[in-house]
C-alpha positions as CSV (number, residue, x, y, z in Angstrom):
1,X,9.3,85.7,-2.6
2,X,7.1,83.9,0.4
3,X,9.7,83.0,3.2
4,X,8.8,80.3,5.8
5,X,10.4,80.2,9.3
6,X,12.9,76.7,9.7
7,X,15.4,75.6,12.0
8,X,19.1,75.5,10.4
9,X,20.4,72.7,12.2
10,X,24.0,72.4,9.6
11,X,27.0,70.6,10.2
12,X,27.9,73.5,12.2
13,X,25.6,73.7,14.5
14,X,24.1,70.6,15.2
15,X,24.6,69.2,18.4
16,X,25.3,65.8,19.6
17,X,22.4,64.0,20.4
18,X,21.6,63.8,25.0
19,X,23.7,60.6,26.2
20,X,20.5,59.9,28.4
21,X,17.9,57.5,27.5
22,X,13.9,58.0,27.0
23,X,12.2,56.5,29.9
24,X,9.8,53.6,30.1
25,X,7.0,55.8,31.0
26,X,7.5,57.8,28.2
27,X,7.4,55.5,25.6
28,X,3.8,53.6,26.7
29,X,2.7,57.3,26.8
30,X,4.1,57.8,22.9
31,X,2.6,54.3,22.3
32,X,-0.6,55.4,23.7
33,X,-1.9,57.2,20.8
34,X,-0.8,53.5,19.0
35,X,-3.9,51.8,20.2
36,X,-6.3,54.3,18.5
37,X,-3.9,53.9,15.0
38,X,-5.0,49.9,15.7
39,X,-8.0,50.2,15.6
40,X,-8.1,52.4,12.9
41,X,-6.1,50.2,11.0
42,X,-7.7,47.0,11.7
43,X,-11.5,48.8,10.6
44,X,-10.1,50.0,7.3
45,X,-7.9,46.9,6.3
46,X,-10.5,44.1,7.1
47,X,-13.7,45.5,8.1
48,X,-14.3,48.0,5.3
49,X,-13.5,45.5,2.6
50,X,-17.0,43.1,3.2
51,X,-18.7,46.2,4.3
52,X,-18.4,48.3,0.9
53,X,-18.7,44.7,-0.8
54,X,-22.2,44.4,0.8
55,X,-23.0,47.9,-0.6
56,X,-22.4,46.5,-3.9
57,X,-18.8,48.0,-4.4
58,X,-16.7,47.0,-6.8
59,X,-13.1,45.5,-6.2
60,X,-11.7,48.7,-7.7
61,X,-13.8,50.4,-5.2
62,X,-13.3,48.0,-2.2
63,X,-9.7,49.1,-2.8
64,X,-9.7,52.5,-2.9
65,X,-11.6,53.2,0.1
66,X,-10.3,50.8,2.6
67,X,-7.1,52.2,1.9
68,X,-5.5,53.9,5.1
69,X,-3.7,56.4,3.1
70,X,-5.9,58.6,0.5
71,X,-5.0,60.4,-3.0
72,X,-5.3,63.7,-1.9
73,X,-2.5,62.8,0.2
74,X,0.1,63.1,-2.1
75,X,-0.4,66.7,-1.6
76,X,-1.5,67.2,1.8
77,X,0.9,65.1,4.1
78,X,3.6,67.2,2.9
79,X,2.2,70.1,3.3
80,X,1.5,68.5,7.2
81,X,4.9,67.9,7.5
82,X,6.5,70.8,6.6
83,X,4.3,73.0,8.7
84,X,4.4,71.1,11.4
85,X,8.7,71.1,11.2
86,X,8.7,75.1,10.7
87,X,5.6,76.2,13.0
88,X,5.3,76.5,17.0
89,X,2.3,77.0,19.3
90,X,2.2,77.2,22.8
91,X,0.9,73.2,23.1
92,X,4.1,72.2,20.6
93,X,4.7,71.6,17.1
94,X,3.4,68.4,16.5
95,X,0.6,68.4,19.0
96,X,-1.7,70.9,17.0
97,X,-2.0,68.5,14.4
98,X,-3.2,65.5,16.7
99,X,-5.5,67.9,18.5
100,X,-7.2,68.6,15.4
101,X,-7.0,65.6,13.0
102,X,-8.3,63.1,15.6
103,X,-11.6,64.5,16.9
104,X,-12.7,65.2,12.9
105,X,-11.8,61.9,11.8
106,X,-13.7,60.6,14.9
107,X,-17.2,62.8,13.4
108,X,-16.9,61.7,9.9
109,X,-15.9,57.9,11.3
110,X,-19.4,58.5,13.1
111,X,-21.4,59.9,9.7
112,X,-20.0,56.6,8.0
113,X,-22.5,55.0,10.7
114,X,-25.2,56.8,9.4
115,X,-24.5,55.9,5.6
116,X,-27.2,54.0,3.6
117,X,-25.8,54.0,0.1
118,X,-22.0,53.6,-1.5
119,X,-22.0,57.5,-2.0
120,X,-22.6,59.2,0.9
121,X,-20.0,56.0,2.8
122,X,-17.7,56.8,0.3
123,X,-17.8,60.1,1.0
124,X,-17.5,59.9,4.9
125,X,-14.5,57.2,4.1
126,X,-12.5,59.9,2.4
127,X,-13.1,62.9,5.0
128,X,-12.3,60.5,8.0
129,X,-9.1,59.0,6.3
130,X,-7.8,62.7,5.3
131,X,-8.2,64.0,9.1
132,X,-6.7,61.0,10.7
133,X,-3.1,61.4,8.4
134,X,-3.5,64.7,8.9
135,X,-2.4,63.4,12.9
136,X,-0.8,60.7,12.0
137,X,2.5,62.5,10.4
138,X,3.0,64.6,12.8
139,X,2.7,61.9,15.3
140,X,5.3,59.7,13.8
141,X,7.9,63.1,13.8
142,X,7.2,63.1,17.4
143,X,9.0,59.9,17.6
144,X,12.7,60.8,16.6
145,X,11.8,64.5,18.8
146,X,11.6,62.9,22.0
147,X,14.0,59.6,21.7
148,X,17.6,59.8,21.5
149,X,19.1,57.6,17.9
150,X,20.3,54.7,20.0
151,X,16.9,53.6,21.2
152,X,14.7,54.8,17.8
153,X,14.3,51.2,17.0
154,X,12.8,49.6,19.9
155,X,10.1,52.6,20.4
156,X,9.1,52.3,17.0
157,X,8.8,48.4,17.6
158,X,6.8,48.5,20.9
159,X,4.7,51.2,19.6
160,X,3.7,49.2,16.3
161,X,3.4,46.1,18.9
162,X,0.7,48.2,20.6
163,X,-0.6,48.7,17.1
164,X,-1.1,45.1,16.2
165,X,-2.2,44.3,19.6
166,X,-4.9,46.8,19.2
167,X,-5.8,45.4,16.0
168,X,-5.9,42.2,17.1
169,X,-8.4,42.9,19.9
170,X,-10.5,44.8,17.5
171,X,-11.0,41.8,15.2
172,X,-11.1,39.5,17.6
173,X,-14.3,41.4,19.2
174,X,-15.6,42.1,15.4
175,X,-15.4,38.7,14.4
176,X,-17.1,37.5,18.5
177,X,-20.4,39.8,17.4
178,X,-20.4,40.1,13.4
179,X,-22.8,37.8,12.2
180,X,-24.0,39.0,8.9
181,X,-23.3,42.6,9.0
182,X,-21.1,45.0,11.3
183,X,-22.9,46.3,14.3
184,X,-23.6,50.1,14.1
185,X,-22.0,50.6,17.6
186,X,-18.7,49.2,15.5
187,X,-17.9,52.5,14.3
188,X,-18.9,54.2,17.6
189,X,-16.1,52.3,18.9
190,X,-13.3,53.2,16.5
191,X,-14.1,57.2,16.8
192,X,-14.1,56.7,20.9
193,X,-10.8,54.3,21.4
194,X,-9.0,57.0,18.8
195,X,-9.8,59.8,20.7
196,X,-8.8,58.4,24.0
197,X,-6.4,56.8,23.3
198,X,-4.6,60.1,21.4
199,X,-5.5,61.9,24.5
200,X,-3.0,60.0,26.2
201,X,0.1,61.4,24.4
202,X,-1.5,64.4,23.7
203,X,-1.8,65.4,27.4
204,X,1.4,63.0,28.6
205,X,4.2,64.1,25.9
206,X,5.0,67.7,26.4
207,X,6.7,69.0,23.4
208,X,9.9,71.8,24.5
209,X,11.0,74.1,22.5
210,X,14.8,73.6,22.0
211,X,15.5,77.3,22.5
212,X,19.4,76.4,21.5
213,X,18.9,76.3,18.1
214,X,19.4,79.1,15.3
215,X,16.1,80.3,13.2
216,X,16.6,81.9,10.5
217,X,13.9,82.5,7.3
218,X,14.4,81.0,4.0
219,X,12.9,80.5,1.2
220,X,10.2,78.1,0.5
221,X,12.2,77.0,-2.6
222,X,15.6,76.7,-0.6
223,X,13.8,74.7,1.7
224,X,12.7,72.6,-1.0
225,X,16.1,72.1,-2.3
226,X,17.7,71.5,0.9
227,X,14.9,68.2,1.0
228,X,15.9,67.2,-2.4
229,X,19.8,67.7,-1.4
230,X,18.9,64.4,0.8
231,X,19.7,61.9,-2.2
232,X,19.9,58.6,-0.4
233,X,16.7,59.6,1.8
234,X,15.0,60.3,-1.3
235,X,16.2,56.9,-2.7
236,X,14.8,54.8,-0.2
237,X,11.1,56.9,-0.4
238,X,11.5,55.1,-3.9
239,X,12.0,51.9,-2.8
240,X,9.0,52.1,-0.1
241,X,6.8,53.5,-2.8
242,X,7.8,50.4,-5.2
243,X,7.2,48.4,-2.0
244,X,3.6,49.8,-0.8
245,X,2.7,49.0,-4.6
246,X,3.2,45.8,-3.9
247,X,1.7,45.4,-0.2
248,X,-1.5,47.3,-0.9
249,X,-2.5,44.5,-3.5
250,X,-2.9,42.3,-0.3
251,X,-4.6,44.3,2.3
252,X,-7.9,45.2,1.1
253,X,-8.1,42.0,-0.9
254,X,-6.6,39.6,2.4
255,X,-9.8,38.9,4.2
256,X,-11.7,38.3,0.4
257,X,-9.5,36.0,-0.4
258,X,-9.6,33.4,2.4
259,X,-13.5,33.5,2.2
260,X,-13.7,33.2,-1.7
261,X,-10.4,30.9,-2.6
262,X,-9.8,29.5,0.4
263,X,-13.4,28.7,1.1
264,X,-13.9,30.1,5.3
265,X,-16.3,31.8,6.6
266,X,-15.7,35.7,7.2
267,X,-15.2,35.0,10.8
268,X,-12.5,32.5,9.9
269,X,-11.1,35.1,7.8
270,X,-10.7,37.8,10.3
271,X,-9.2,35.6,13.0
272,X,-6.4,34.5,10.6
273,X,-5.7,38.4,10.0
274,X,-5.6,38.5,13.6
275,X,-3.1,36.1,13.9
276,X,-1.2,37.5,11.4
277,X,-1.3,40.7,13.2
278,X,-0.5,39.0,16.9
279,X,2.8,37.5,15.0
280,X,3.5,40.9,13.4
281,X,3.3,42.5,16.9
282,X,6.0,40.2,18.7
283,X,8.3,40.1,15.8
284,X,8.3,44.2,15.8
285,X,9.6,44.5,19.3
286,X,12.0,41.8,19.0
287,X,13.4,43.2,15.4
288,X,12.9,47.0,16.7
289,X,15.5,46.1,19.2
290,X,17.8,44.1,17.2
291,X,17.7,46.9,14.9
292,X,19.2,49.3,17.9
293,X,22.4,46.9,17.6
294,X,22.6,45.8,13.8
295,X,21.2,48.6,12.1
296,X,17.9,48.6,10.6
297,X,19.0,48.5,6.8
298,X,20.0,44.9,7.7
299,X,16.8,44.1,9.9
300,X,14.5,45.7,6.8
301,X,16.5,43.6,4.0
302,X,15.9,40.2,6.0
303,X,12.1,41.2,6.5
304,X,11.2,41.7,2.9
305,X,13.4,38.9,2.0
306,X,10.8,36.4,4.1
307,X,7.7,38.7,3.0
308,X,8.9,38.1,-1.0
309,X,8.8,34.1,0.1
310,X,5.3,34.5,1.8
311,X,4.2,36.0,-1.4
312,X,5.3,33.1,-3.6
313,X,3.6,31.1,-1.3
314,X,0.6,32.6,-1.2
315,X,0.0,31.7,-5.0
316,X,-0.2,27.8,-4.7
317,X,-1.7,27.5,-1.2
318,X,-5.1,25.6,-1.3
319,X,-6.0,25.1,2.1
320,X,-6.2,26.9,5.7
321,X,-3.4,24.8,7.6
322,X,-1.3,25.8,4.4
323,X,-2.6,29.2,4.6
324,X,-1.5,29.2,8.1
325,X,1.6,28.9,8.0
326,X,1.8,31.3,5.0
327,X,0.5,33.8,7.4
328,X,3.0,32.8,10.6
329,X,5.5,33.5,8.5
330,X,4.6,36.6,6.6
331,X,3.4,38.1,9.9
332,X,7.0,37.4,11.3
333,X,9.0,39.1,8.3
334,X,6.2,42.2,8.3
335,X,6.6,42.5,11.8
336,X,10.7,43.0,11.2
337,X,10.0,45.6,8.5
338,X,6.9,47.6,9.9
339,X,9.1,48.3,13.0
340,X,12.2,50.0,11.3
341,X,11.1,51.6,8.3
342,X,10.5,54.9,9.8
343,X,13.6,54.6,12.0
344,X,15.7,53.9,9.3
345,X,14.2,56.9,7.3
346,X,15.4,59.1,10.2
347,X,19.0,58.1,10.1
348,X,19.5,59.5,6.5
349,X,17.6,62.8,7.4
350,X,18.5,65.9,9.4
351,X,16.4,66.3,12.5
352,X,15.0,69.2,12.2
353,X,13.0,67.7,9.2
354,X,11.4,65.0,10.4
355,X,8.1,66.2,9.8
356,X,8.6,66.9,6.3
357,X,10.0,63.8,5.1
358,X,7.2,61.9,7.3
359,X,5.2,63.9,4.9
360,X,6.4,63.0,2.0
361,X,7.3,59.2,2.8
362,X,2.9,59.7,3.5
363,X,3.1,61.1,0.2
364,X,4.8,58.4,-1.7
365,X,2.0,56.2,0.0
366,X,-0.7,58.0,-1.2
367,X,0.2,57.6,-4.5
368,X,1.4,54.1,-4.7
369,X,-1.4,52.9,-2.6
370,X,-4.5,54.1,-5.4
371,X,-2.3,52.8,-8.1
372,X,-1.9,49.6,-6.4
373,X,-5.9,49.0,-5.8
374,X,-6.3,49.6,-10.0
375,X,-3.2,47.4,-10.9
376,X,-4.3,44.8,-9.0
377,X,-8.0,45.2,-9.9
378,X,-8.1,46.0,-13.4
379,X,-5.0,43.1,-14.2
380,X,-4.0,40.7,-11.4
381,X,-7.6,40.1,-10.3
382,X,-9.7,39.8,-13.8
383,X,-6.9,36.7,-14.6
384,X,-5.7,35.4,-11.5
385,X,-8.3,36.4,-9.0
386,X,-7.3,37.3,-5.6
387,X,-4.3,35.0,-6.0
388,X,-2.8,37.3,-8.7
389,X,-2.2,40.0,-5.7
390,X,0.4,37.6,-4.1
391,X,2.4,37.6,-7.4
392,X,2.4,41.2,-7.7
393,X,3.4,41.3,-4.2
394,X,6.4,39.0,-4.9
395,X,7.4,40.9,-7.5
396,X,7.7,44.3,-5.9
397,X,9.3,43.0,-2.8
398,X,11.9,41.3,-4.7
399,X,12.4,44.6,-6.8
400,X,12.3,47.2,-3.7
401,X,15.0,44.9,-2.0
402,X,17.1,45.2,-4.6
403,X,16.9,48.8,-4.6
404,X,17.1,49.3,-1.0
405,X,20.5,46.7,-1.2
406,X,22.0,49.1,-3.9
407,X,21.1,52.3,-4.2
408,X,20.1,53.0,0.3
409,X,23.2,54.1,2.0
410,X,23.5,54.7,5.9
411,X,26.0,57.1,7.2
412,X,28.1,56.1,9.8
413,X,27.1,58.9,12.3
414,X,24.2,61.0,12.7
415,X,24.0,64.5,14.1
416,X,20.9,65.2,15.4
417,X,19.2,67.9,17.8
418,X,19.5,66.8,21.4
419,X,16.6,65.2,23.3
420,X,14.7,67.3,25.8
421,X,15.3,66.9,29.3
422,X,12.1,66.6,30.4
423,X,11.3,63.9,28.3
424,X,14.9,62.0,29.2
């Protein structure tokens, strides 16, 4: 039978996680590699949408391919994951993947450029969106490696703040020089900020070995098991996946929407995302933090609760001051719940699989994300238009609370493995 090399980190021998505290330095370099994921973010989410639509793409299309997460992930983030838990190279564990993800998504970002039809875009879409997950799992594992439980929440929040921030800048400069198209030198600038930016906690987050801990080989299968044993971590991947089904009917659709309902102009359109982004970025540090005290079950639960109201909302609005405040507010409660989902995911798992169940929380994405786009294009959007992907918002919101309320349990202490020194 094929054996794979893990860390057995069981009740027995896990230790109690360092006392001392991640430093400030260290989490703007961790945050570093946020900036590039901004930019990223903000391209595929807003810009690709009226770029694919200019190449004649369908809605089905548009939302397929500005989708951050792709199909073939449901097999390959994983597959990331679990390699880059069980694996170890002189530069780290997690590192690899960031090394080599981020420079090929850069290329294909830069053939996308080049494009002059749907096909060969498409194409480039796909190759640059696989390579950048491919770093950005391993990437999120790196969080709960180098930060002790007690302050989880608040790097997760200031790194998704540098995330929105960076997003924010993005489309404020997109909408400052798009006229009637996207500038070539657009895409330039996405490959170059993600490399860079990467760099930074590439070269400024040493990974250490934590030579304490017992390897032994099992089984792929036991390994497999053991994930599966994890019943209340697998519970809550449900409730993301009925939740991502839900928020993927708004983002490729969001800018479309003001500048076809709401009647503004596509530069109107990406300033409000901006906006909505700015408010997502202040409300994630201020809820990452409040998660630290109150938990982030709690801080997640009153986030979707305001994001299920937004939705309603968004049905009935008719004009921009009204769309406005929609926006305010859905930032604020998207803000709460961006910041600790992953955190909270890393209180019902074992630390020495973090990577793996970034992988498959990546994989629960990838799936609901495609079947999002063709719910929402082939039934909300022939009968409702683009306001019809508020309702199903609304409705999957309202349904992945209840599950998260019911069926998501957090123990009442953690073991972990201990923080690295160096990065104390």
């Amino acid at each position: 039978m094929m054996t794979t090399t893990v860390e057995d980190l069981s009740s027995d021998t896990a230790l109690e996680a360092d006392p001392s505290q991640i430093r400030a330095v260290r989490m703007l370099l961790y945050s570093a590699a946020s900036v590039g994921t901004g930019a990223f973010y903000a391209f595929n989410n807003f810009v690709l949408p009226p770029i694919l639509q200019g190449f004649g793409a369908s809605n089905l299309i548009i939302g397929l391919l500005s989708s951050t997460r792709s199909i073939e992930g449901a097999l390959i983030q994983p597959t990331i994951g679990a390699l880059s838990d069980r694996t170890w190279t002189p530069v780290g564990r997690r590192r690899p993947f960031l090394i080599a993800g981020i420079p090929l998504s850069a290329i294909f970002i830069l053939a996308a450029a080049g494009a002059n039809s749907l096909l060969p875009l498409a194409v480039a879409i796909i190759l640059f969106s696989i390579f950048f997950n491919v770093a950005a799992d391993p990437y999120a594992a790196l969080l709960p490696d180098i930060t002790p439980l007690q302050q989880r929440g608040l790097l997760s929040g200031l790194s998704t703040a540098v995330q929105l921030v960076s997003q924010v800048g993005f489309l404020f400069l997109v909408a400052t020089v798009s006229t009637n198209s996207v500038p070539a030198w657009v895409y330039g600038l996405v490959a170059a900020v993600l490399i860079v930016s990467f760099g930074f906690t590439v070269i400024g987050i040493p990974e250490q070995r934590q030579q304490q801990l017992e390897h032994k080989r099992l089984p792929l299968r036991a390994y497999v098991e053991a994930v599966l044993a994890h019943r209340h971590a697998m519970r809550y991947l449900l409730t993301i996946f009925v939740y991502t089904l839900g928020l993927n009917a708004i983002l490729p659709y969001l800018v479309l929407f003001i500048m076809d309902d709401i009647h503004e102009s596509e530069q109107t359109a990406f300033i409000l995302s901006a906006v909505l982004l700015l408010v997502m970025a202040a409300s994630a540090v201020v809820f990452g933090k409040l998660a630290d005290r109150i938990g982030p079950k709690r801080v997640l639960a009153f986030g979707w609760g305001v994001l299920a109201v937004c939705a309603a909302a968004g049905v009935v609005v008719q004009t921009l001051p009204q769309t406005a405040v929609v926006v305010v507010l859905a930032g604020l409660g998207n803000g709460a719940a961006t910041a600790v989902a992953w955190p909270l995911l890393t209180m019902l798992i074992p630390h020495e699989k973090t990577g793996i169940f970034a992988g498959l929380k990546a994989a629960s994405e990838s799936v609901a994300i495609p079947l999002s786009v063709v719910i929402a294009s082939q039934v909300f959007l022939p009968h409702l238009g683009y306001r019809g992907i508020f309702a199903m918002l609304a409705v999957n919101i309202v349904l992945a609370l209840a599950l998260l309320l019911r069926s998501v349990r957090v123990p009442g202490k953690v073991d972990e493995a201990p923080i690295p020194a160096v990065l104390a």
